[in-house]
C-alpha positions, 0 to 999 in steps of 0.5 A: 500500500503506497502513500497516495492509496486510500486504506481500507476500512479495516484500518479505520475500524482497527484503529479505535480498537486498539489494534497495533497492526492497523496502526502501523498501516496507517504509520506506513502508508503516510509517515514519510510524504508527512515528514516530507510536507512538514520539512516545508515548515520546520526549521530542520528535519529532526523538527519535522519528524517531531511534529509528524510524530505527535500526530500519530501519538496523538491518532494513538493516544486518541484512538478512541476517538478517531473520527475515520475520516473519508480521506485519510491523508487529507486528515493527516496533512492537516493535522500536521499543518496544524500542528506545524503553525501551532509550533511558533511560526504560525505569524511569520507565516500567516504574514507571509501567505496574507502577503501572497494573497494580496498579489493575487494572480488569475490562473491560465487555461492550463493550471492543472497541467504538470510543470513541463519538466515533471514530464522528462526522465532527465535527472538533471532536468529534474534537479533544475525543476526541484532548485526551481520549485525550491526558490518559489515563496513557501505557500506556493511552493507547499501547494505544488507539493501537495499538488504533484507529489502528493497527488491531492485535489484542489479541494483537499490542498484547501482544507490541508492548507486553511485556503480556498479552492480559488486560493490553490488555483492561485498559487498553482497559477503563480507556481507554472508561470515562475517554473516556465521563467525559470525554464524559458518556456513561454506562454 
């Protein structure tokens, strides 16, 4: 069962009895790609793993009360984004999504489309795609995560993100026209 599968309903139902191994499903299936998206907030690696793991402690400890969402992984990204604004940088941050809202940009026709470079098996291309998406403001660049490595819809990037669907449509739309500046592509 990879990151981006949904899990069966077993999980959900083993979770509030208490069962280990329906936890530890849960624990695979989405440890890493959190640890991954909360690297985007923290200041090291170290503090992302924490913040990854209090969530699941938390799912743990509160098992009881696991609410078996309908998506999964929508859950727990938000849970760790959550967590994430509540370890300290929750104004630096919000001031700088308030600052990226306040620009503002319309999406082109083909903001669903993937960055051209996601497409070729060049590993220098995608080096260059990644120092790209890395150089791109951390809202932006938290949506585009979400969008293609995550594989998450736009409504679910909103819910995870605390922004509307028009918010992610923005920030994908801001996100393709810098990559195709960095890589010369015009539209």
């Amino acid at each position: 069962m990879g990151p981006n599968d949904d899990l069966p309903v077993e999980v959900d139902d083993g979770i509030r009895r208490g069962d280990p191994a329906a936890f530890e499903a849960l624990f695979r299936a989405y440890y890493e790609p959190l640890c991954a998206f909360a690297a985007r907030y923290a200041d090291s690696i170290a503090v992302a793993e924490e913040l990854v793991q209090d969530v699941f402690t938390r799912v743990w400890t509160d098992r009881a009360r696991w609410p078996a969402p309908r998506n999964p992984k929508a859950y727990l990204f938000t849970a760790v984004r959550n967590r994430a604004l509540n370890s300290g940088r929750r104004r630096q941050m919000e001031q700088d999504w308030v600052e990226a809202e306040i620009i503002g940009a319309e999406p082109p026709d083909d903001v669903a489309a993937d960055p051209p470079a996601l497409r070729r098996d060049d590993p220098e291309a995608h080096a260059d795609l990644e120092r790209a998406v890395d150089s791109l403001p951390e809202r932006c660049r938290l949506v585009m995560h979400l969008r293609w490595r995550e594989g998450m819809s736009y409504a679910d990037i909103a819910s995870v993100m605390g922004i509307s669907v028009k918010g992610v449509e923005n920030q994908l739309a801001r996100g393709l026209r810098a990559l195709r500046r960095a890589f010369g592509i015009v539209h």
